[in-house]
C-alpha positions as a Markdown table, in Angstrom:
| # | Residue | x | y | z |
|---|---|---|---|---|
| 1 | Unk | 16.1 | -2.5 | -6.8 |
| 2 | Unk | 16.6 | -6.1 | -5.1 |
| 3 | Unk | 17.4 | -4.5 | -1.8 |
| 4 | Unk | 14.2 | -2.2 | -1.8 |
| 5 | Unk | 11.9 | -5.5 | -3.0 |
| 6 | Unk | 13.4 | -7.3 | -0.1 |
| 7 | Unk | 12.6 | -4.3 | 2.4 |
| 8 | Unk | 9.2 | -4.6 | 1.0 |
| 9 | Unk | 8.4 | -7.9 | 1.4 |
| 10 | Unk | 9.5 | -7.9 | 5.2 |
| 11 | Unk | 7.2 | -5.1 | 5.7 |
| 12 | Unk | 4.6 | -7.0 | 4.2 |
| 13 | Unk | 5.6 | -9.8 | 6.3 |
| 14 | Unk | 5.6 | -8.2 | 9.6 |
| 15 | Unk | 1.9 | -6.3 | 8.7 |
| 16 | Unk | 0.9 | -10.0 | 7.9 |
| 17 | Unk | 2.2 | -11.8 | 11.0 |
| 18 | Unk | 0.5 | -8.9 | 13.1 |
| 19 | Unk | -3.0 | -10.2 | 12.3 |
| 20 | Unk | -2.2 | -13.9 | 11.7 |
| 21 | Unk | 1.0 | -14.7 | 13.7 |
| 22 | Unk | 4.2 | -16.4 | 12.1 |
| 23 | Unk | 3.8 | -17.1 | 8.5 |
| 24 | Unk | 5.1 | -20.3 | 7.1 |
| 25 | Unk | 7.7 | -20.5 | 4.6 |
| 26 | Unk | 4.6 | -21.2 | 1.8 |
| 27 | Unk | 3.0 | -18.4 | 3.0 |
| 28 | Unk | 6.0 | -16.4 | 3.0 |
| 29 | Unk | 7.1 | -16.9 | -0.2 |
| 30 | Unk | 3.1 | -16.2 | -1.4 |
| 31 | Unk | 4.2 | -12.7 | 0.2 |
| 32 | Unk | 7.3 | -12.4 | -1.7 |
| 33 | Unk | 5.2 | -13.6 | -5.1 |
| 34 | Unk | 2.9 | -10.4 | -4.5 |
| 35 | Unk | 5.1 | -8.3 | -3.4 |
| 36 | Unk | 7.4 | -9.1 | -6.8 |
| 37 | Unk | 4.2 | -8.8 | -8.9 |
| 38 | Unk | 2.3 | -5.8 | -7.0 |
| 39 | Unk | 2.8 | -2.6 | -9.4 |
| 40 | Unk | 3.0 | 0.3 | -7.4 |
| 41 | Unk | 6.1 | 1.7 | -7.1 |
| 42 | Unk | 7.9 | 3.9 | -5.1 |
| 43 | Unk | 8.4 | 6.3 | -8.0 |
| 44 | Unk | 4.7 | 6.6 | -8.6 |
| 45 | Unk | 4.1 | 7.0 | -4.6 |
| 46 | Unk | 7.1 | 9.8 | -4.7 |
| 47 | Unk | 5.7 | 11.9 | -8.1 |
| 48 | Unk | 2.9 | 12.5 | -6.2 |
| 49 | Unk | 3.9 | 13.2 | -3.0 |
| 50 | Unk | 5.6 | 15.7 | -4.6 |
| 51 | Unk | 2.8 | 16.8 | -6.6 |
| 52 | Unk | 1.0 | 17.4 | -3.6 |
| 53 | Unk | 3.4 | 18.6 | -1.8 |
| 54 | Unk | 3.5 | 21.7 | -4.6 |
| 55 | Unk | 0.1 | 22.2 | -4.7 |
| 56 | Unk | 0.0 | 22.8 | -0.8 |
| 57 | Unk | 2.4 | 25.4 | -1.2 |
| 58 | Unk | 1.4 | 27.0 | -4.3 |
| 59 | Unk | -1.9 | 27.5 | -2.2 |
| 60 | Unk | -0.2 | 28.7 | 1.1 |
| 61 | Unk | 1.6 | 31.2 | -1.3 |
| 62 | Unk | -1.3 | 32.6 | -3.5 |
| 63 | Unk | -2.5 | 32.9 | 0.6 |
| 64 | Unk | -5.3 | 30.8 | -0.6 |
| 65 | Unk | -5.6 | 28.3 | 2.0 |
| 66 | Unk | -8.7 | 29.3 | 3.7 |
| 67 | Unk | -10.9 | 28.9 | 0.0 |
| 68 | Unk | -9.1 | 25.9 | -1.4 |
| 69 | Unk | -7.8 | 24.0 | 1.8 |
| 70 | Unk | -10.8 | 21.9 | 2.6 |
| 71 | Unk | -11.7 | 20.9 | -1.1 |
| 72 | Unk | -7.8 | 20.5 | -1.6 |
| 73 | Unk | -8.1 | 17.9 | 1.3 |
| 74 | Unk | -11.2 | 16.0 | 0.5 |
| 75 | Unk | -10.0 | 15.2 | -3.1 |
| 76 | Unk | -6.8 | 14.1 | -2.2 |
| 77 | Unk | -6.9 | 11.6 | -5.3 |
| 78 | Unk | -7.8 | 13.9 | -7.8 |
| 79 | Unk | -4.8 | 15.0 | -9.9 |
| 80 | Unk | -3.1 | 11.7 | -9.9 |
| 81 | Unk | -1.4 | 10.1 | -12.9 |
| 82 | Unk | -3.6 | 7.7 | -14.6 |
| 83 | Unk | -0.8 | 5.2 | -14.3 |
| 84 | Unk | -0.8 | 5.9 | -10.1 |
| 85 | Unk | -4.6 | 5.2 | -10.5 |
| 86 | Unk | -4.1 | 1.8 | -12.3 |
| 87 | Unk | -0.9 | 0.8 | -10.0 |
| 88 | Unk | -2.2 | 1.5 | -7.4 |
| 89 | Unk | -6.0 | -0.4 | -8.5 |
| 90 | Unk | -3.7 | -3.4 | -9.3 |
| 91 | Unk | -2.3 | -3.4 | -6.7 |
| 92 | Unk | -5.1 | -3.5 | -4.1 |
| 93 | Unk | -6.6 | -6.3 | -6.6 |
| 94 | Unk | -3.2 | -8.1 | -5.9 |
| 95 | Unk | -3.2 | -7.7 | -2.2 |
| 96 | Unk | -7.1 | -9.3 | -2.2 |
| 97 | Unk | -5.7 | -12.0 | -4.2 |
| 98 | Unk | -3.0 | -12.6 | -1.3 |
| 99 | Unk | -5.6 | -12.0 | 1.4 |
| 100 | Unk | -7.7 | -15.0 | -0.1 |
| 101 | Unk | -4.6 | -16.9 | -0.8 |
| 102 | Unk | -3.5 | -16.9 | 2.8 |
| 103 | Unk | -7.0 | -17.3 | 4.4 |
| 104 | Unk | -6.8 | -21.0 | 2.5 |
| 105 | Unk | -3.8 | -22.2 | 4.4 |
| 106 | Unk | -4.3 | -20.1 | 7.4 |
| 107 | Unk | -3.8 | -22.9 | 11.1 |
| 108 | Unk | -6.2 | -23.1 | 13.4 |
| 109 | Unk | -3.4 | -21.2 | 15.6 |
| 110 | Unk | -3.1 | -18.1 | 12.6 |
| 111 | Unk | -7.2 | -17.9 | 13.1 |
| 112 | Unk | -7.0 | -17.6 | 16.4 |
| 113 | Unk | -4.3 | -15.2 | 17.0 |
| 114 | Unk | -6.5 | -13.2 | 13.6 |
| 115 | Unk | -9.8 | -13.3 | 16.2 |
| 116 | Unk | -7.8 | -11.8 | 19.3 |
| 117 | Unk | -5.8 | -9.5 | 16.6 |
């Protein structure tokens, strides 16, 4: 579990330092704060991958692609486990919270390397 965390908060840390540039260690360990309190998991993320991934080919097996592919498609959320929905609305909450926390101690060199981003 610690090594997936840590793989996850260098992934957030390199998407952050590609809009704003190298993070400082504050706004590092910010990162690591979310990224320890963000509930999605990759168990949620996997359940429905597979989820879907069974729906697709129960369709492509009833050879019902042509009626049910588009709609199948365009409601790619419905289905999900209400406990996906709320992980996954806490977590985009938590990841606003971060966005807001950064933009406060954001240098003037982080803003500019955000405007040329």
């Amino acid at each position: 579990m610690e090594e997936r965390h840590q793989r996850r908060v260098k992934r957030n840390i390199e998407r952050l330092e590609e809009w704003f540039g190298p993070l400082n260690d504050a706004q590092a360990e910010r990162v690591q704060r979310y990224s320890a309190r963000a509930p999605f998991s990759a168990e949620l993320r996997d359940r429905d991958r597979k989820r879907r991934q069974a729906e697709f080919t129960a369709m492509l097996r009833a050879r019902e692609a042509k009626q049910r592919l588009v709609q199948w498609a365009q409601d790619w959320e419905g289905g999900r486990e209400p406990a996906y929905v709320e992980a996954s609305r806490a977590t985009r909450a938590e990841y606003g919270e971060l966005l807001l926390d950064l933009d406060r101690t954001l240098s003037a060199e982080q803003r500019e390397h955000l405007a040329i981003a």
